[in-house]
Backbone as a chain_set.jsonl record, in Angstrom:
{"seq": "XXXXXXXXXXXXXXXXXXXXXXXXXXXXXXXXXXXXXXXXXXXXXXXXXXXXXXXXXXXXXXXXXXXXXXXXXXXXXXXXXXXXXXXXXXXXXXXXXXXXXXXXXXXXXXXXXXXXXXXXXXXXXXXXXXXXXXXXXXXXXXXXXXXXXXXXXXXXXXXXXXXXXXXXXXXXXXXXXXXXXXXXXXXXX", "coords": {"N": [[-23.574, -195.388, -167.093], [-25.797, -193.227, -165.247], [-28.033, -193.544, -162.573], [-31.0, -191.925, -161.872], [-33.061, -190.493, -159.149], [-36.573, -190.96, -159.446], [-38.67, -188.521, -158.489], [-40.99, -188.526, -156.459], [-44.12, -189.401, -156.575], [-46.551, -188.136, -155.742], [-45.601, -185.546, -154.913], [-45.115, -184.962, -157.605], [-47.557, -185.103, -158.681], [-48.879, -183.204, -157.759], [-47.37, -180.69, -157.989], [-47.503, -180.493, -160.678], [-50.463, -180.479, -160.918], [-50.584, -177.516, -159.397], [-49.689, -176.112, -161.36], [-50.664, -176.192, -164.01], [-53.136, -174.92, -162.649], [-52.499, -172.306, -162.615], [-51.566, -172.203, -165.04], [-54.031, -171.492, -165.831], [-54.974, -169.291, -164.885], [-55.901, -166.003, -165.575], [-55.25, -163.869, -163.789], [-53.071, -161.86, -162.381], [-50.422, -161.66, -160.103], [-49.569, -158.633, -158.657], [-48.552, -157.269, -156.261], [-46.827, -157.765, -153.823], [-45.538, -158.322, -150.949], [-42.39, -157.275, -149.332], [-41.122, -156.343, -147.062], [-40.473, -156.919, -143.417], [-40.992, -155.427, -140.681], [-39.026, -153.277, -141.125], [-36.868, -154.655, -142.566], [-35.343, -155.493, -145.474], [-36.189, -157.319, -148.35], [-33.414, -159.39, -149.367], [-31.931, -156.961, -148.993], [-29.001, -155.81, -147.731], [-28.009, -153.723, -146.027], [-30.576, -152.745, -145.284], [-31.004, -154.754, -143.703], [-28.682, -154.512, -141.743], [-29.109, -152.258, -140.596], [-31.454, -152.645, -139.009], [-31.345, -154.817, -137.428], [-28.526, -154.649, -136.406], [-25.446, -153.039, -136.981], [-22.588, -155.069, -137.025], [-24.048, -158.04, -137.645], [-24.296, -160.96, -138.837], [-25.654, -162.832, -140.677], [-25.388, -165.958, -141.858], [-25.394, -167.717, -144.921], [-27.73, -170.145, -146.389], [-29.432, -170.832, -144.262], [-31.887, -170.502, -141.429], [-32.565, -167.938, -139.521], [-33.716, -167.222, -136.331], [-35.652, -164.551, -134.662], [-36.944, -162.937, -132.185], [-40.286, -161.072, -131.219], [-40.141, -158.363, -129.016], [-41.809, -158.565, -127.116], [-41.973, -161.377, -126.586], [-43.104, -162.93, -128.054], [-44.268, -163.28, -130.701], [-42.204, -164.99, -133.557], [-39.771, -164.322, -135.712], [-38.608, -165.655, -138.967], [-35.534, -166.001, -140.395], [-34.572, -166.323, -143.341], [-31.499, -166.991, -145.102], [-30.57, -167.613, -148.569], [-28.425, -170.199, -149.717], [-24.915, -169.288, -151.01], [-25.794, -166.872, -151.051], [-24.715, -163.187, -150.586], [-23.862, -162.542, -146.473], [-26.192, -161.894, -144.731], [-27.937, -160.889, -146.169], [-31.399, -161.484, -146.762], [-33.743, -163.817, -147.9], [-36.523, -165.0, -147.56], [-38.949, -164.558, -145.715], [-40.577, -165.554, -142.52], [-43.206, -165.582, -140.491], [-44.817, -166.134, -137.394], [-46.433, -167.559, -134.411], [-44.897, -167.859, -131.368], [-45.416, -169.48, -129.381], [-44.609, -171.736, -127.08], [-42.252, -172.831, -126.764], [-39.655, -170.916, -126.418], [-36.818, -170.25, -126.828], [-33.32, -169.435, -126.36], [-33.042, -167.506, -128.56], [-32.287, -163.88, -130.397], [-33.77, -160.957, -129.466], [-36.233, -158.286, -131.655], [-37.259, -155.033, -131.435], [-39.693, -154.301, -131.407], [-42.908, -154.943, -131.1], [-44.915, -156.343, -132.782], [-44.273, -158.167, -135.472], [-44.925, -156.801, -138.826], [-45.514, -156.485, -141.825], [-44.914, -154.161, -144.691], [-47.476, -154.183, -146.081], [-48.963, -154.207, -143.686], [-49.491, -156.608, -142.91], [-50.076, -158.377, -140.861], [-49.95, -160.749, -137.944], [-53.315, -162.602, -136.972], [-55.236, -161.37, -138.692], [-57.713, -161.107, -140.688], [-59.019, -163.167, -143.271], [-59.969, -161.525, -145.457], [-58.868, -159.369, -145.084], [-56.568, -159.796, -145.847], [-57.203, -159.828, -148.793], [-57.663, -157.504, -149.229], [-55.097, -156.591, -149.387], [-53.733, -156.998, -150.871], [-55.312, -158.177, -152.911], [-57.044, -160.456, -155.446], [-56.103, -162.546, -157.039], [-55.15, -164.997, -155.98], [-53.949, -168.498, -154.797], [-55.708, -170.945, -153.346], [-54.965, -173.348, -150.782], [-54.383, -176.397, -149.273], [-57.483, -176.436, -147.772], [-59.338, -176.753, -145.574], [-61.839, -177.432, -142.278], [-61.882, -175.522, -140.519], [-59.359, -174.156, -141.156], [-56.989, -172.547, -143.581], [-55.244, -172.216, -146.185], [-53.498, -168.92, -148.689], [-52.395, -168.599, -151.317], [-50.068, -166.363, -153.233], [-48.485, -166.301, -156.008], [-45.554, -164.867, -158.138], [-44.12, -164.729, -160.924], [-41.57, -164.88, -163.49], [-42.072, -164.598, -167.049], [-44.072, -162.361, -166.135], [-43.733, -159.881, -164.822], [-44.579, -157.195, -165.268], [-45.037, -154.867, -163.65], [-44.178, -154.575, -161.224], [-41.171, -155.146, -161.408], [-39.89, -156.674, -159.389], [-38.778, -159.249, -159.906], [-36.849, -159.202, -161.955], [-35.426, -157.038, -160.853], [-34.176, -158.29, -158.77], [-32.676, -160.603, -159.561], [-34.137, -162.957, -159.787], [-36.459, -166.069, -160.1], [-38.932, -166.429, -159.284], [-41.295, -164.942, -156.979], [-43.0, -166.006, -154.018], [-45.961, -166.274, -151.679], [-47.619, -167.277, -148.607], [-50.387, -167.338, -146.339], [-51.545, -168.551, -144.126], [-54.375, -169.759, -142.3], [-56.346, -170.25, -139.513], [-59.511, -171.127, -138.397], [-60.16, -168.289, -139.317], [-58.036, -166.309, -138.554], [-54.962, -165.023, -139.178], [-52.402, -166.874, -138.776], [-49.488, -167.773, -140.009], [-46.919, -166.52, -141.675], [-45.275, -166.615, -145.029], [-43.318, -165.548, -146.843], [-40.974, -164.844, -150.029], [-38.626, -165.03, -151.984], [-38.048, -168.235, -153.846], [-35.607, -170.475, -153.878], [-33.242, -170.629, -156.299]], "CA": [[-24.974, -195.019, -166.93], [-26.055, -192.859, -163.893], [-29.168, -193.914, -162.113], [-31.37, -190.651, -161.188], [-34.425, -191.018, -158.571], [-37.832, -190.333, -159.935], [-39.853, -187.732, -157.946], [-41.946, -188.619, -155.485], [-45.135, -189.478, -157.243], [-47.682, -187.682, -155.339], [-45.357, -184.45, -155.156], [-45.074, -184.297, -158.885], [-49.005, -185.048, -159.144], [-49.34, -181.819, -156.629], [-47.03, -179.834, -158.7], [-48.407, -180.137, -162.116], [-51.879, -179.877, -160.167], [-50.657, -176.165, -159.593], [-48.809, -175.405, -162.452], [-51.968, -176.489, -164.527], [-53.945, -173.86, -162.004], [-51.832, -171.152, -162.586], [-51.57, -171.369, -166.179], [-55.16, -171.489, -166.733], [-55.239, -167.905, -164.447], [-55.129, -164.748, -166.333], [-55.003, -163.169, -162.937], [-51.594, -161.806, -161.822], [-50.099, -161.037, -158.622], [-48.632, -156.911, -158.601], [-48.707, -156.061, -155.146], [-45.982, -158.382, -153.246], [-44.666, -157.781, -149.704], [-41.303, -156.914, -149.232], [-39.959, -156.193, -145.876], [-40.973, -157.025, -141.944], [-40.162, -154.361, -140.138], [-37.892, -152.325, -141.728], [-36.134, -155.77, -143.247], [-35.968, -155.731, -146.953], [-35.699, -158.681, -149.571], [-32.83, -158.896, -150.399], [-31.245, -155.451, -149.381], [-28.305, -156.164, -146.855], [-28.259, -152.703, -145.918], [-31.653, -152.723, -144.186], [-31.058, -155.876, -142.212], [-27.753, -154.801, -140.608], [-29.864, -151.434, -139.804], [-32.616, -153.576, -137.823], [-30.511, -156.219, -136.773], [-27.107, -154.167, -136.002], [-23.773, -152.952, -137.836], [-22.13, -156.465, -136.536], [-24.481, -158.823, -137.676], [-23.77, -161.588, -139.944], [-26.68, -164.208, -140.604], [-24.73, -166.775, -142.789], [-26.849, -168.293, -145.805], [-28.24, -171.931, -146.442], [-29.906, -171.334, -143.169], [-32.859, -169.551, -141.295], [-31.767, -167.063, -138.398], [-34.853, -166.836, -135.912], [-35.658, -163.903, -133.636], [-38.407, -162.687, -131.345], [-40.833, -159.821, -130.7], [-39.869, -157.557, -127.653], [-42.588, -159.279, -125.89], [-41.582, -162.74, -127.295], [-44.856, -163.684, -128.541], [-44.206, -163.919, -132.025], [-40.899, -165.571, -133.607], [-39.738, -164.213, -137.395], [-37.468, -166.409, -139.34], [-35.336, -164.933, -141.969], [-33.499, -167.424, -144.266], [-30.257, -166.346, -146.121], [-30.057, -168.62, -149.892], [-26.978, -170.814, -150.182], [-24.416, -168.58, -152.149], [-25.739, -165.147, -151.085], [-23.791, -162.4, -149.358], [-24.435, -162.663, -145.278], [-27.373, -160.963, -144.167], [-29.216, -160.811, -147.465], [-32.497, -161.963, -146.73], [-34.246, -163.986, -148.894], [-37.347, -165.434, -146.829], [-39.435, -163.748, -143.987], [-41.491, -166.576, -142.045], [-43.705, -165.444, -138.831], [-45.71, -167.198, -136.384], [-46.51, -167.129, -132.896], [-43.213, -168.675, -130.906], [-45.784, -171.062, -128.586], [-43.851, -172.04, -125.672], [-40.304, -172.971, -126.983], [-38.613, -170.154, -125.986], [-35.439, -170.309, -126.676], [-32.356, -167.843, -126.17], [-33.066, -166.464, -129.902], [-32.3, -162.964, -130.206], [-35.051, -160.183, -129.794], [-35.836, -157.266, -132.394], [-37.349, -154.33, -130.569], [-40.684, -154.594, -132.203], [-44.283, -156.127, -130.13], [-45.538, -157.196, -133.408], [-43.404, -158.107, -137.238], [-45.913, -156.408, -139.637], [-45.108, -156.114, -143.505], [-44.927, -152.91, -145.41], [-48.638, -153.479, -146.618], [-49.801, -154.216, -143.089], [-50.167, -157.786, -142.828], [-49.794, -158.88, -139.395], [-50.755, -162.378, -137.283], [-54.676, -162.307, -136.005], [-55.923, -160.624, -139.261], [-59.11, -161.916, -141.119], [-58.868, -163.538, -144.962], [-60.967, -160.404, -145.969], [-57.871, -157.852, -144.292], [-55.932, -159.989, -146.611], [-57.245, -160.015, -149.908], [-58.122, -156.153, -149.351], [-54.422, -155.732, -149.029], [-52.707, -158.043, -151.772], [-55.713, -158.741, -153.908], [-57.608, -162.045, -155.417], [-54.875, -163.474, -157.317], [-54.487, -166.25, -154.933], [-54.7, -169.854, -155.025], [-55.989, -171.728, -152.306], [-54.399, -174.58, -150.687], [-55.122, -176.883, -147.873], [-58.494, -175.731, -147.213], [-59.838, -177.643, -143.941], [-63.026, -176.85, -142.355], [-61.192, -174.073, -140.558], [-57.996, -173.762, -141.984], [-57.029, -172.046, -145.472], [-53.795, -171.514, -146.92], [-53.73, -168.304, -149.281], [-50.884, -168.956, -151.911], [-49.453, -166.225, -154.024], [-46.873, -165.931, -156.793], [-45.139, -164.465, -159.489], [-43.392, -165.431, -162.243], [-41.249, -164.248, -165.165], [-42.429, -163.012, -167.074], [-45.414, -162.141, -165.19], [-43.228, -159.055, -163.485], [-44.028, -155.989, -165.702], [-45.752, -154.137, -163.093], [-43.558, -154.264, -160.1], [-40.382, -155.581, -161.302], [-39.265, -157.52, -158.429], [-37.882, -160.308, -159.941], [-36.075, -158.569, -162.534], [-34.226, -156.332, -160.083], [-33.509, -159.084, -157.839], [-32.065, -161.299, -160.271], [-34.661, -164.386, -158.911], [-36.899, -166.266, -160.962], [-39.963, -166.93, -158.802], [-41.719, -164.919, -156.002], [-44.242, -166.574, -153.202], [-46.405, -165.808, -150.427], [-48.124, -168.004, -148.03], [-50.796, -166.967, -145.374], [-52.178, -169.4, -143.216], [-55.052, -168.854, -141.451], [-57.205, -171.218, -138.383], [-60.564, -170.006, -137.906], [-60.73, -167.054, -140.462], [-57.503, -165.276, -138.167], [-54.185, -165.116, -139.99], [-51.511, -167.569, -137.989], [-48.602, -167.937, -140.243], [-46.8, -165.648, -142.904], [-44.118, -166.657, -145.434], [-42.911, -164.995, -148.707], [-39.967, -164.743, -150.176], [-37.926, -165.919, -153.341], [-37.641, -169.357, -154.042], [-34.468, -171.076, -154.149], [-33.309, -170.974, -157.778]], "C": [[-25.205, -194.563, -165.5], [-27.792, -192.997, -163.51], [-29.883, -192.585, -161.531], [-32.419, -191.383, -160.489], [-35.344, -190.71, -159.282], [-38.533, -189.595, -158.531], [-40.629, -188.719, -157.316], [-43.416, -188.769, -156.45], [-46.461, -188.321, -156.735], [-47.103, -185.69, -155.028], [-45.387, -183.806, -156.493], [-46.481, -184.292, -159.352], [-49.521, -183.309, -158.785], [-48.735, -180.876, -157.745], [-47.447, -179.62, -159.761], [-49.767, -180.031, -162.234], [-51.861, -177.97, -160.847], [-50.116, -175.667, -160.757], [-50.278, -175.382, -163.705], [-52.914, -175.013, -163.95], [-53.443, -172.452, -162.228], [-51.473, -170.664, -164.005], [-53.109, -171.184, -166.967], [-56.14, -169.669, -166.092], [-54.923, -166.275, -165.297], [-54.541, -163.434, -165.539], [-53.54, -162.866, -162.483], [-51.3, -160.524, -160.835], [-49.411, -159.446, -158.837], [-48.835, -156.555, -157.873], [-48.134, -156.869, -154.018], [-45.634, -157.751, -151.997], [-43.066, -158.299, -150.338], [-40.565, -156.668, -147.898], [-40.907, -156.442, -145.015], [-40.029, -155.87, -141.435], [-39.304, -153.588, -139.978], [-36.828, -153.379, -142.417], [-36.592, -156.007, -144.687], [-35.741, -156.807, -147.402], [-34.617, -158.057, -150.038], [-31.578, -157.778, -149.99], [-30.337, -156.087, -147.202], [-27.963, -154.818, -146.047], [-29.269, -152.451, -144.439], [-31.429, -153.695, -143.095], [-30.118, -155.32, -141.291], [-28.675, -153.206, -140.013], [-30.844, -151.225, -138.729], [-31.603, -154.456, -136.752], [-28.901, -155.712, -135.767], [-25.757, -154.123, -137.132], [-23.376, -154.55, -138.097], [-22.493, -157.659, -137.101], [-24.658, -159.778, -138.895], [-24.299, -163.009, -140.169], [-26.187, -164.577, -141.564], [-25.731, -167.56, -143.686], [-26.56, -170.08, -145.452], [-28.797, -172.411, -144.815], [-31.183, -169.791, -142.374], [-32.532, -168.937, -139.599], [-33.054, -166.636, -137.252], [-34.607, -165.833, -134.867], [-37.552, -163.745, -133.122], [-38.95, -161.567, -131.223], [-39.955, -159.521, -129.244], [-40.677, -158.241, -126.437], [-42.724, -160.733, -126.126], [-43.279, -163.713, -127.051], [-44.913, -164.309, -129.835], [-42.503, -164.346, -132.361], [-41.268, -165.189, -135.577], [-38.692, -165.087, -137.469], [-37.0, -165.631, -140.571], [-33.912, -165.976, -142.937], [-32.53, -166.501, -145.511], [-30.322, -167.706, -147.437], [-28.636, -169.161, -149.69], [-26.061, -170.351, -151.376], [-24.765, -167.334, -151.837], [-24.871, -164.592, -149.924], [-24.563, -163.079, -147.588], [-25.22, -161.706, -145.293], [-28.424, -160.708, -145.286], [-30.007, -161.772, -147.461], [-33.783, -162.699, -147.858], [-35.908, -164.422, -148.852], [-37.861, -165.158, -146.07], [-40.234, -164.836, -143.96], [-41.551, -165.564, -140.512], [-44.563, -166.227, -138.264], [-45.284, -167.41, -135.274], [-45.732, -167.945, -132.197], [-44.008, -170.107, -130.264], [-45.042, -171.163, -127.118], [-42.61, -172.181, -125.679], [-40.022, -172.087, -127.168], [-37.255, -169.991, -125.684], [-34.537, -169.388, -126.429], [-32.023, -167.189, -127.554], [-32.87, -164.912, -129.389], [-33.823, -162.076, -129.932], [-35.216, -158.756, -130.975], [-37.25, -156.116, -131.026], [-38.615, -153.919, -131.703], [-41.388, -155.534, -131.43], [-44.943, -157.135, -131.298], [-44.812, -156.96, -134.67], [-44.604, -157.978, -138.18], [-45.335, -156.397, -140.91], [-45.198, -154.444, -143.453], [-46.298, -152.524, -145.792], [-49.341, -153.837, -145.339], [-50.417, -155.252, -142.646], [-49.085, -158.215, -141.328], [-50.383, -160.269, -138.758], [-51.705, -161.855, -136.79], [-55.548, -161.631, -137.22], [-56.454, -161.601, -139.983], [-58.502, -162.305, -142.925], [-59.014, -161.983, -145.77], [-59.981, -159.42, -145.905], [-56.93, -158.278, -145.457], [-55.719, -159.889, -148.352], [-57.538, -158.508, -149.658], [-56.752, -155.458, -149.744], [-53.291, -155.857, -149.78], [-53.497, -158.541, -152.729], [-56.405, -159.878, -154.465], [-56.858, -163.111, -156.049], [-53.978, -164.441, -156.871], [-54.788, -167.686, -155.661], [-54.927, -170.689, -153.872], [-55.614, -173.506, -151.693], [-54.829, -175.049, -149.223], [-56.202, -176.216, -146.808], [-59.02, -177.366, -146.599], [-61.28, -177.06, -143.27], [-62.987, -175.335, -141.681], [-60.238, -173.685, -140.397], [-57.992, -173.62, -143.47], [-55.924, -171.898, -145.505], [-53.99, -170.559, -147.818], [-52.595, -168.686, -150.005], [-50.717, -167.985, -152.741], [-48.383, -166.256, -154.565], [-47.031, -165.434, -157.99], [-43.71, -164.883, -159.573], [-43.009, -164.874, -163.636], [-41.961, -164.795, -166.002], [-42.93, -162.355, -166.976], [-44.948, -160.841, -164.519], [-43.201, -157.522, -163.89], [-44.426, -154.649, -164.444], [-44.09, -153.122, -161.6], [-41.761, -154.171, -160.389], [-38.999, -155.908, -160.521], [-38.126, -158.605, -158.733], [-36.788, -160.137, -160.717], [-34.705, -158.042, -161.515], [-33.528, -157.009, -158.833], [-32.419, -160.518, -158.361], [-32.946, -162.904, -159.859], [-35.886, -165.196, -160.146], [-38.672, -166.707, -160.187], [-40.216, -166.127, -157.476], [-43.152, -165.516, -154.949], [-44.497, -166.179, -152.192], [-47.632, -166.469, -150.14], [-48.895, -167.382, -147.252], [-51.604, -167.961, -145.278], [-52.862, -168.888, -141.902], [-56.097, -169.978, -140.748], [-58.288, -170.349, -137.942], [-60.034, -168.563, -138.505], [-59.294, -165.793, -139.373], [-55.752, -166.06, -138.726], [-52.815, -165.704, -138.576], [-49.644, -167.544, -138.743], [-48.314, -167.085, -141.632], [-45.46, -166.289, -143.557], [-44.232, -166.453, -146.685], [-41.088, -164.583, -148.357], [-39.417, -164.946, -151.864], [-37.85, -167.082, -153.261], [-36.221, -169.704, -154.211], [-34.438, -171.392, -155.618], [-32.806, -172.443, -158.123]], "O": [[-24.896, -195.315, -164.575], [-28.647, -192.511, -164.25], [-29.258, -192.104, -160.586], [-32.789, -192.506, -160.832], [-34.929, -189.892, -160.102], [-38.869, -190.316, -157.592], [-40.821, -189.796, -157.881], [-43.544, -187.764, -157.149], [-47.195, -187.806, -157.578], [-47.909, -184.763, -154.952], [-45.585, -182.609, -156.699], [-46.753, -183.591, -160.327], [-50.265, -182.538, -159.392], [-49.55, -180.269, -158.44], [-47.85, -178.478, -159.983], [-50.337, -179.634, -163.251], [-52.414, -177.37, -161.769], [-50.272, -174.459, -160.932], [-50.699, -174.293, -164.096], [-53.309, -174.171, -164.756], [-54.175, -171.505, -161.941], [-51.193, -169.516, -164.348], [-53.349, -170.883, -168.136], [-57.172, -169.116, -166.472], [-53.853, -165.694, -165.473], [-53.866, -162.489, -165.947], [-52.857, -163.855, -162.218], [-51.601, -159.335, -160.728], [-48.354, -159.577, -159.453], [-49.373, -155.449, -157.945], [-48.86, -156.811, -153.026], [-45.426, -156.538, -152.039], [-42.682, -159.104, -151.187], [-39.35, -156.854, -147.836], [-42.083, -156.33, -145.362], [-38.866, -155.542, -141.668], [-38.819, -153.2, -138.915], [-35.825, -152.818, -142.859], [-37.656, -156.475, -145.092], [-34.915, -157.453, -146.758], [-34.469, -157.009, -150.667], [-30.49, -157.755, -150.567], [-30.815, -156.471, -146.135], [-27.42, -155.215, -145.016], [-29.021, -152.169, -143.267], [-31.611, -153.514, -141.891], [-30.384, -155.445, -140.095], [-28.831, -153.191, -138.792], [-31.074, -150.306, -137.944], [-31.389, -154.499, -135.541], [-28.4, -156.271, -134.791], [-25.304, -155.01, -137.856], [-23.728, -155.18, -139.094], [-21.601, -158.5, -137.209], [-25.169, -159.325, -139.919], [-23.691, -164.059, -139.959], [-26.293, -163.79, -142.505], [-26.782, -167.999, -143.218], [-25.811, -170.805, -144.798], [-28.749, -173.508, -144.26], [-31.248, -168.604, -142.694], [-32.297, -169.699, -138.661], [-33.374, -165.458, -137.408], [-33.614, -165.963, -134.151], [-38.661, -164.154, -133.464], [-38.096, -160.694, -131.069], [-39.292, -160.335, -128.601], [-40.349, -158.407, -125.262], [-43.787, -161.236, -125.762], [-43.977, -164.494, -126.406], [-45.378, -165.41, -130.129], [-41.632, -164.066, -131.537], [-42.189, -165.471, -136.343], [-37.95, -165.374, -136.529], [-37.611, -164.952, -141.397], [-32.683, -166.057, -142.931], [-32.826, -165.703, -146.401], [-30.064, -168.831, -147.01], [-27.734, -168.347, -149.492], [-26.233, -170.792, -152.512], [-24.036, -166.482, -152.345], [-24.466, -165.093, -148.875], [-25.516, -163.855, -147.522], [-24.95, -160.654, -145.873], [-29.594, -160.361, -145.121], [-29.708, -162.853, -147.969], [-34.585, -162.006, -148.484], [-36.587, -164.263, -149.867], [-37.229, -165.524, -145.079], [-40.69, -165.268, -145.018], [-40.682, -165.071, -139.793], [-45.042, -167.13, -138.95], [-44.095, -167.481, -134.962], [-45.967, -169.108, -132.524], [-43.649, -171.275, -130.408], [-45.223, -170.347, -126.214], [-41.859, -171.767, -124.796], [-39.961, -171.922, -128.386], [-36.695, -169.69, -124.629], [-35.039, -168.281, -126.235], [-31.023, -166.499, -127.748], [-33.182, -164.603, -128.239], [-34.894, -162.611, -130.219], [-34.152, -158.156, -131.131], [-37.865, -156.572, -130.062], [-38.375, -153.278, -132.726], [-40.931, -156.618, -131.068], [-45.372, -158.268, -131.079], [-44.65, -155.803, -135.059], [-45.297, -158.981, -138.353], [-44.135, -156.192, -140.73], [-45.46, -153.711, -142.5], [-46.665, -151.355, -145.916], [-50.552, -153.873, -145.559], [-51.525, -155.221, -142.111], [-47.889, -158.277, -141.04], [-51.387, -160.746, -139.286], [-51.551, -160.806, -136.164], [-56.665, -161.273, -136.846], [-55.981, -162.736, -140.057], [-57.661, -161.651, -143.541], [-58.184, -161.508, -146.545], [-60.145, -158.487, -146.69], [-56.437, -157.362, -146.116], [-54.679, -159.873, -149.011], [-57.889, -158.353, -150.828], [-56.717, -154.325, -150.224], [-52.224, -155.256, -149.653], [-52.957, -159.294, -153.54], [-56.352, -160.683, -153.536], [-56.908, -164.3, -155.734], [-52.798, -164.719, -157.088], [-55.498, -167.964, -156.627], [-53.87, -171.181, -153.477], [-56.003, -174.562, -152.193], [-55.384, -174.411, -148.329], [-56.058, -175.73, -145.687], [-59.039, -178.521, -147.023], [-61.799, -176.139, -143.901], [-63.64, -174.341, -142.0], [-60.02, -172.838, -139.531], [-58.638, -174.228, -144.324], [-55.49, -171.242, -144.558], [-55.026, -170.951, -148.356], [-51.686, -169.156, -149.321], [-51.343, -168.416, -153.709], [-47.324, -166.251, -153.937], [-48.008, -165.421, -158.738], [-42.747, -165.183, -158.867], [-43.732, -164.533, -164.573], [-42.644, -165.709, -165.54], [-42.643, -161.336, -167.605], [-45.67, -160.511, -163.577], [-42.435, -156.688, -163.409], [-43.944, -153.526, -164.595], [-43.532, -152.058, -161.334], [-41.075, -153.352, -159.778], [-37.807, -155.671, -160.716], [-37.056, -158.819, -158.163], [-35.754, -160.735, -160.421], [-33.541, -158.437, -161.439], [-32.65, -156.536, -158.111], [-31.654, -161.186, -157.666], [-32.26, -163.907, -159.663], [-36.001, -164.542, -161.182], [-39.454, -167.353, -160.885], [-39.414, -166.469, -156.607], [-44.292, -165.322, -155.371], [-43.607, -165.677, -151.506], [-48.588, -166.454, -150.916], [-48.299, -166.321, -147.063], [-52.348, -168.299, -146.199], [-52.488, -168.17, -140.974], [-56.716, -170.639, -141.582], [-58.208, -169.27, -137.354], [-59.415, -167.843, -137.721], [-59.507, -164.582, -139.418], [-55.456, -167.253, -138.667], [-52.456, -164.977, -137.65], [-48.691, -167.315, -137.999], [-49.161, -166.942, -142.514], [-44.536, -166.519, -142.777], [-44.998, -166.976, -147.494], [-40.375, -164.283, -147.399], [-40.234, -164.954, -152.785], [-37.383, -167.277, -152.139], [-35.649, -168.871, -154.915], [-35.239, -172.138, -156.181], [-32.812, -172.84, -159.288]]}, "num_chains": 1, "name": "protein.A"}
């Protein structure tokens, strides 16, 4: 007989919270980011084109660099099991003071493809990705924005299809109504 743990009680309350919220939405996400600054999901190609020929971010781990004017700090997590450099995760947010000897990309600010950058309003956000959110840790001024998709939720774009993944998400966190933290990506299958 093998003994398994049980879940965390108050994580599995949270999770079937959202899962509950999400199947009672008829709303669905079709308008996903995809790359920071010329960095695609996914496409190993684009990264070593940003990043350099050479460069060989090893998975089951997140590879951080810096703006040109090291203000902001992207993170870009490789999955456990994927090629090197195939990106599965973009995280941004403003570095702060720990300044470390991370690399730099040659770029003042890591913007998306549709334009979503740190400092922008809720309103810049849903104009630019839609209402198909769900709202999480709302504070009196802090919001989390949460989207995702989900097979088979993917006829529009088909992201998840052509990526072979079973779940995309995207986070924006925002203090006082200006957008602080970005992360989308695939989930870990």
């Amino acid at each position: 007989m093998e003994l398994v743990p049980e879940p965390d009680k108050e994580l599995k309350e949270e999770y079937e919270k959202k899962q509950k919220a999400l199947s009672q939405t008829t709303c669905v996400f079709s308008n996903p980011d995809t790359s920071v600054v010329g960095i695609k999901i996914r496409n190993i190609e684009s990264t070593l084109n940003i990043l350099g020929k050479k460069t060989k971010l090893k998975g089951d781990s997140t590879h951080v660099f810096y703006s040109s004017d090291k203000k902001q700090k992207l993170g870009l997590t490789v999955h456990p099991g994927d090629y090197y450099s195939q990106v599965s995760v973009f995280n941004i947010s403003y570095s702060g003071n720990s300044k470390k000897n991370f690399r730099q990309i040659n770029s003042k600010e890591f913007e998306t493809e549709k334009g979503i950058k740190l400092g922008i309003t809720k309103r810049q956000i849903i104009e630019k990705l839609g209402t198909c959110y769900i709202v999480k840790d709302s504070t009196t001024n802090g919001i989390s924005l949460n989207y995702r998709l989900e097979l088979p939720n993917d006829s529009k774009t088909k992201l998840l299809r052509s990526n072979n993944m079973p779940i995309y998400y995207a986070a924006y966190r925002l203090t006082n109504d200006k957008l602080e933290n970005i992360e989308f990506g695939f989930e870990y299958p």
